[in-house]
N, C-alpha and C positions, 0 to 999 in steps of 0.2 A: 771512553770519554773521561777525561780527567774530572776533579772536585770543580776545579776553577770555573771549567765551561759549563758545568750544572749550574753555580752559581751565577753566570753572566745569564743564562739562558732564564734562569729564574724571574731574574730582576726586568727582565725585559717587562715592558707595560706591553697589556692586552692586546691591545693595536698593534702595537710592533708585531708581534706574533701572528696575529693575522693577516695583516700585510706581506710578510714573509712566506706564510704558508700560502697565499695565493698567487704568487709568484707575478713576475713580468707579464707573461701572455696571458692572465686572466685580467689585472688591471688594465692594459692597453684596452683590451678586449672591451671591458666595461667601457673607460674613458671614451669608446669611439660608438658606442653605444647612446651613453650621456649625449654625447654634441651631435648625432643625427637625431637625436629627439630634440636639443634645442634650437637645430635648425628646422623642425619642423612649421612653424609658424610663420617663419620667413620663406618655405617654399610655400604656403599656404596665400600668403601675400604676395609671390609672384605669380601664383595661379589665376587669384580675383581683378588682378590686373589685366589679364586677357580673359576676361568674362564679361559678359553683356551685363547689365544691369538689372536684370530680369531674372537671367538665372543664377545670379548671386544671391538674391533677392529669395529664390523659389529655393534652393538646393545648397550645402556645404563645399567647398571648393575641390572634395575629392572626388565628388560628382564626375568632376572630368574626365576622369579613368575609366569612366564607361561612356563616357558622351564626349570624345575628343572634341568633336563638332563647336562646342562651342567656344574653343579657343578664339578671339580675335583681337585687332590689333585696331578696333574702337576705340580704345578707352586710352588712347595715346592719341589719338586725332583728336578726342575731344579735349583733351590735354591741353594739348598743342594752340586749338583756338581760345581757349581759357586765357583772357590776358592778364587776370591778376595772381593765376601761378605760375606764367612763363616769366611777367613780369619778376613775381616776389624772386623768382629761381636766378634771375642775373642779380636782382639784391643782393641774393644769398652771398654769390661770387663774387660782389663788389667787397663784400662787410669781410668776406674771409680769408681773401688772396692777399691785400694789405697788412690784414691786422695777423697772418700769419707770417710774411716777409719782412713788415717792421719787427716783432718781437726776436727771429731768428737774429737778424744785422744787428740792432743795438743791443741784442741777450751777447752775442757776439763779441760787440766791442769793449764793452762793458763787463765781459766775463774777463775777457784778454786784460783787461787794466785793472782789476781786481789781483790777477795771479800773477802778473808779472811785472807790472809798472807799482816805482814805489814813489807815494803822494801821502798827503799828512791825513792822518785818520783813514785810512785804508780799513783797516779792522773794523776797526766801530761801525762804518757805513759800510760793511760786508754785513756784520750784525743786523744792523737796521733792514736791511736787504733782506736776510732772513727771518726777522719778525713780520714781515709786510705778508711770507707766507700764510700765515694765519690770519690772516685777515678776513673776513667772509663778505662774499658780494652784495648781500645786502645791507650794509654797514654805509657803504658808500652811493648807493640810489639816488636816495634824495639830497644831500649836498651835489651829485655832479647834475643829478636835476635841476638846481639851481643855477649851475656853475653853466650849463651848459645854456641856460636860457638868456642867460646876461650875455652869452658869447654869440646867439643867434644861431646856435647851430644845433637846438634842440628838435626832434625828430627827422633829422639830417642823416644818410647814410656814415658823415665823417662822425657823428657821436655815438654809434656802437663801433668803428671800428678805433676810436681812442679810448674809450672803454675797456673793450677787450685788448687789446695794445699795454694799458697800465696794468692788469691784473694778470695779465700772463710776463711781464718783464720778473719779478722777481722769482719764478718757477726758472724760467731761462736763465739769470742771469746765474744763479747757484749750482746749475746744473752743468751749466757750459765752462763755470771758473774752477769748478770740481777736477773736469775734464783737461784743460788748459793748466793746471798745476800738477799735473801729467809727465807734459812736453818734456824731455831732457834738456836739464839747462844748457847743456856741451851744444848741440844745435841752434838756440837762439844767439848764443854767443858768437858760434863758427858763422852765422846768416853778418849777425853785426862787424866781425873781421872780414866780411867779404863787403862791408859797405850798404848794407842795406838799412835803413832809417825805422825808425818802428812802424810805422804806415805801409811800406812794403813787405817790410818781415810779418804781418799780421796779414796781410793778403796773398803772400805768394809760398809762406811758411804754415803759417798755424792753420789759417782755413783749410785747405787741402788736409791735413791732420787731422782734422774736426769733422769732415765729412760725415762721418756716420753719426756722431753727438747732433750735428743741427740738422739729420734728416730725423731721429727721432726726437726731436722739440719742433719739428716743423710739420709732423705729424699729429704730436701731442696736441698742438697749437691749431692745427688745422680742425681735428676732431670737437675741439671744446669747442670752438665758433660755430662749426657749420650745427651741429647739434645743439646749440643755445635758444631759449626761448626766452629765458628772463629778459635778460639784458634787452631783446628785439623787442620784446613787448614794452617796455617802459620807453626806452630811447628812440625808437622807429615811430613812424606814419603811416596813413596809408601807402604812402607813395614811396616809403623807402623800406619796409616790412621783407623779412627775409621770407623764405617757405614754409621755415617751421611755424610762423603766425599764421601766415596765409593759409595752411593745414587744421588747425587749431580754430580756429574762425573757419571753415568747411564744415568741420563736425556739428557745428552748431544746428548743421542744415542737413546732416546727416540723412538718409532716406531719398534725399530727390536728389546728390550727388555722390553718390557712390564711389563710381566707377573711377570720377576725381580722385577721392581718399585714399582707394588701394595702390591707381597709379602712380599721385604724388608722393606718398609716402614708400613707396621701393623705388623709385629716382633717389628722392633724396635718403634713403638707404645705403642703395650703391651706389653711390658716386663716391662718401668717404670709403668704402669698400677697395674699389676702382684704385685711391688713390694709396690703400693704405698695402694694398698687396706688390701696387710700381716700386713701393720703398721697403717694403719689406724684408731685403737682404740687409741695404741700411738701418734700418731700425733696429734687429737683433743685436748688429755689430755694436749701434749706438749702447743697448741697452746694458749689454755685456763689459762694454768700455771699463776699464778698472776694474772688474770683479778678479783677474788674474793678473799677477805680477809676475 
């Protein structure tokens, strides 16, 4: 061993060295370790969802492993007749299918005329764009409380989903013009010597390019919403209340609906679960986008 590699081997910090000496197959080994213990709760929560009320109530959910018996598929009938979480659960889907397809389309068009269309002040209002990042949700509560009252459209399903609509445009739009400034110029140019007008070359060129960029913004976007309480709580009604209210207001009664709480809360679990694994080839690709040239 030469001087040199004593001294690199020196200088290394503590960690390094122990990361090193534990090698590949010890850390996987641990990491897979880690995440079946932080799934444990979640399978615990799919357990008391097929549990009667009684013996959740009497015993810990691992009870089951000696009492399969009491698996049943109660507590999803009783779901099911519950009209204010079947209800709030089309809410959910109203307030997050919108406000997830508008930010993707206008993150879209709006990323495309940032990176390649040039208009006066283009920078500055990319800037502006990017400060709006920082913004924080509760900054703007109570003015679109207002705003929204004079509009009549306050505890409306359409005011959470314009809500979340404005506060996820500028994540998208930064993300998606990153992405779009990309494109090889030589292709936008070859698309316009073949006759194509910007409105076609941005639907039939760039989108298809962009596919993995707007399925992970349309995941990102999809997760913030469906998983939101703030927003539902201040902009909703009863009548237009997503699930995550309707769950939150359960608790309140905790003890004599149970079986409600475990079941609606791993629905609305999995289903972003459900949609996040459909796209998850997309999503990588998206994430990855630019990190290699």
């Amino acid at each position: 061993m030469t001087t040199l590699d004593t001294t690199v081997r020196a200088r290394r910090s503590l960690p390094a060295r122990v990361a090193s000496a534990a090698g590949g197959g010890v850390l996987r080994v641990f990491l897979i370790v880690v995440a079946l213990v932080w799934l444990v709760p979640t399978f615990g929560l799919l357990v008391s969802s097929f549990r009667d009320p009684t013996d959740i109530a009497a015993s810990g959910w691992w009870k089951v492993f000696s009492a399969p018996g009491q698996l049943t598929a109660h507590s999803y009938d009783t779901l099911l007749k519950n009209e204010t979480i079947t209800d709030s659960l089309f809410n959910t889907v109203w307030i997050t299918v919108p406000a997830t397809v508008l930010v993707v389309l206008i993150g879209a068009m709006a990323g495309y005329a940032f990176a390649w269309m040039d208009f006066k002040g283009r920078d500055a209002w990319f800037m502006v764009v990017v400060g709006l990042l920082v913004v924080p949700v509760q900054v703007a509560l109570i003015p679109l409380t207002v705003l929204f009252r004079e509009l009549g459209i306050f505890g409306d399903i359409i005011a959470a989903v314009l809500f979340h609509v404005g506060f996820g445009l500028p994540f998208a739009i930064f993300l998606l013009r990153n992405f779009f400034a990309e494109i090889p110029r030589e292709l936008l140019e070859a698309a316009r010597l073949d006759g194509a007008n910007e409105a076609r070359l941005f639907a039939t060129v760039v989108l298809p390019l962009a596919a993995p960029a707007l399925a992970s913004l349309g995941i990102f976007q999809f997760l913030w919403v469906w998983n939101d309480m703030l927003v539902a709580l201040v902009f909703t009604n009863a009548d237009s209340q997503p699930l995550t209210v309707a769950l939150q207001q359960q608790v309140r009664q905790f003890g004599s609906n149970i079986e409600i709480l475990a079941t609606g809360a791993f629905i609305s679990m999995v289903i972003p679960l459900i949609v996040f694994f459909a796209f998850q080839r997309q999503f990588v690709s998206g994430v990855m986008a630019g990190a290699v040239k």
